[in-house]
C-alpha positions in Angstrom: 21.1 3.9 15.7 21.9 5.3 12.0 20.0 4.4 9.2 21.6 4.2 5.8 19.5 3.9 2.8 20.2 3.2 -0.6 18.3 1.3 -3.6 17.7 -2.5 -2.4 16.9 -1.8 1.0 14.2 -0.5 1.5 11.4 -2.6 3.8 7.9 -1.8 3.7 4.5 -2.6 4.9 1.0 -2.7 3.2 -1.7 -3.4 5.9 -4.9 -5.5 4.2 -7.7 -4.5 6.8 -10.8 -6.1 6.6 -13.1 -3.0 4.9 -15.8 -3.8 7.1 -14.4 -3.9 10.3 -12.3 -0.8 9.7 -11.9 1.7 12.9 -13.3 5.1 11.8 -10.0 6.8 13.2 -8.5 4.6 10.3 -11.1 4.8 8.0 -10.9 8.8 7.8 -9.2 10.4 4.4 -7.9 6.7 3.2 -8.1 6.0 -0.4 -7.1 2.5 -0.9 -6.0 3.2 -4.3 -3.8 6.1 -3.6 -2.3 4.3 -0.7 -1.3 1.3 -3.1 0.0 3.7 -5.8 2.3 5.6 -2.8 3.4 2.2 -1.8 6.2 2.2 -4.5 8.3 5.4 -3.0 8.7 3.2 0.1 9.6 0.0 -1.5 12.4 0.5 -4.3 9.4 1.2 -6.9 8.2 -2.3 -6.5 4.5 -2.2 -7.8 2.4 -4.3 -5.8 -0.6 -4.1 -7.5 -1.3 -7.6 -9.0 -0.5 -8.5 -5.5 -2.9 -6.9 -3.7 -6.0 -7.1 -6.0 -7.1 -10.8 -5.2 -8.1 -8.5 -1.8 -9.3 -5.9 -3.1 -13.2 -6.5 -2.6 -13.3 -7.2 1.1 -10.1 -5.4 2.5 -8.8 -1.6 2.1 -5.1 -1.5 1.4 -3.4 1.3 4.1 0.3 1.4 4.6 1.9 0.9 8.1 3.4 4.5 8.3 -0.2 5.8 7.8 -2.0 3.7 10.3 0.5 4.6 12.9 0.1 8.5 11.5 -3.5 8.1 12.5 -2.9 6.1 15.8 -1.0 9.1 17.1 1.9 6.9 18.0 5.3 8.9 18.5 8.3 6.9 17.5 11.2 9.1 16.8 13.3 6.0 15.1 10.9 4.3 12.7 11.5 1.5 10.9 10.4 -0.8 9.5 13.1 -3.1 8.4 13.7 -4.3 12.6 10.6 -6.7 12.1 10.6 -6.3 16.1 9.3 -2.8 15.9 6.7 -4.2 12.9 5.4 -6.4 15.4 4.8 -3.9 18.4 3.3 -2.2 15.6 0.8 -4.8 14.8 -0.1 -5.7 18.4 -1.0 -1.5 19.2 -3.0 -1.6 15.5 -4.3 -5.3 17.3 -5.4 -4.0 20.4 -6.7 -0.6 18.9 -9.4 -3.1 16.9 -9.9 -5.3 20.5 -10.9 -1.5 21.8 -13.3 -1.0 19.5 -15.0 -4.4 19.4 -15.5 -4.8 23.0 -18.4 -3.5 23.2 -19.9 -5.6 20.2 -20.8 -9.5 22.4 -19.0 -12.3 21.5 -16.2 -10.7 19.2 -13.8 -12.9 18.0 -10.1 -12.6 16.9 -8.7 -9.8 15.0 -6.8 -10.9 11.4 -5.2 -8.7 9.6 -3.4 -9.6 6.4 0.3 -7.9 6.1 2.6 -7.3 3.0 5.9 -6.8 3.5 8.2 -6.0 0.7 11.7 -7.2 2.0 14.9 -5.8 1.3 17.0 -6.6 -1.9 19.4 -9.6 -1.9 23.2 -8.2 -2.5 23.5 -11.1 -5.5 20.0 -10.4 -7.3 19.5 -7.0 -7.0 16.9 -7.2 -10.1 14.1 -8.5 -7.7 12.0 -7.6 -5.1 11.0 -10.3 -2.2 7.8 -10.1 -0.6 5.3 -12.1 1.7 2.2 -11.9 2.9 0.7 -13.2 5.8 -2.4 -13.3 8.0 -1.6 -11.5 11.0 -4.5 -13.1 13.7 -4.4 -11.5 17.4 -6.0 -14.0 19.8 -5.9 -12.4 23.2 -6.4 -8.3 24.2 -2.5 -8.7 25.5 -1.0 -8.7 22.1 -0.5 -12.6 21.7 0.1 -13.0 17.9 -0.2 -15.8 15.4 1.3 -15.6 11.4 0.0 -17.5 8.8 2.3 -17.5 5.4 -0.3 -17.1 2.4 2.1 -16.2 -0.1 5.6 -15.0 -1.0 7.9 -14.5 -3.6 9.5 -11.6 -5.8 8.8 -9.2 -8.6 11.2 -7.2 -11.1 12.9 -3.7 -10.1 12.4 -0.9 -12.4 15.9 -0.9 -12.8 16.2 -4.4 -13.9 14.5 -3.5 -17.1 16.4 -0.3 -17.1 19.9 -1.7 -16.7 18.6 -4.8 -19.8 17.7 -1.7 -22.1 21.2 0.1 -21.6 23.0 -2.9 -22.1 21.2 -4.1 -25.2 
């Protein structure tokens, strides 16, 4: 499988985990902050922050690629753009927190909530999509149910770039 890259398609992935049920293994050397300010160099420099704040009090923002870092999961062709290999991703991060609250009685479902900055559109490369979902795992086998909360798309760097050379 080869992976070309160039500017518009880039996919990425901002985790939301609830700050108080967050695994230690996770929890170790994250800095919410710097892991939304890093989120950019993944994403075509799409700034996320107005996105994320409304969640900012109860979860801790952590990008995909460094929960898996920390899972100790080898994957020698990551990406994140097959939403496929996304979704294994979530059901290991899933059954990591199922691990860790079995031993607590009558734990319920895991939710996580997921941002996903999508790749550029060929014919409005100016714009970034995005959506976010709740991400809730029902059963320790994986079994996975989304919830849309919100999508839509924010300006490129470029775009106001390109509208001052042209001006």
């Amino acid at each position: 499988m080869a992976n070309f890259h160039f500017a518009g398609n880039e996919m990425h992935t901002l985790l939301l985990l609830p700050t108080a049920q967050l695994l230690p293994d996770i929890a170790e050397g994250i800095d919410g902050e710097s892991e939304v300010m890093a989120f950019p160099w993944g994403a075509d420099g799409m700034d996320v922050r107005a996105i994320v704040r409304p969640w900012l009090k109860t979860h801790t923002p952590v990008r995909l690629g460094t929960v898996i870092s920390k899972l100790e999961i080898l994957n020698t062709k990551w990406d994140e753009s097959l939403v496929s290999i996304r979704d294994a991703y979530l059901r290991i991060i899933c059954e990591e927190y199922f691990k860790a609250s079995a031993r607590e009685e009558g734990s319920g479902p895991v939710s996580l909530v997921v941002l996903t900055a999508r790749t550029v559109p060929f014919w409005c490369g100016e714009r970034k999509p995005f959506d976010v979902i709740r991400v809730t795992c029902t059963a320790k086998d994986g079994e996975m149910r989304e919830k849309l909360l919100r999508e839509g798309t924010v300006p490129l760097p470029w775009a106001d770039l390109y509208k001052t050379l042209v001006d």
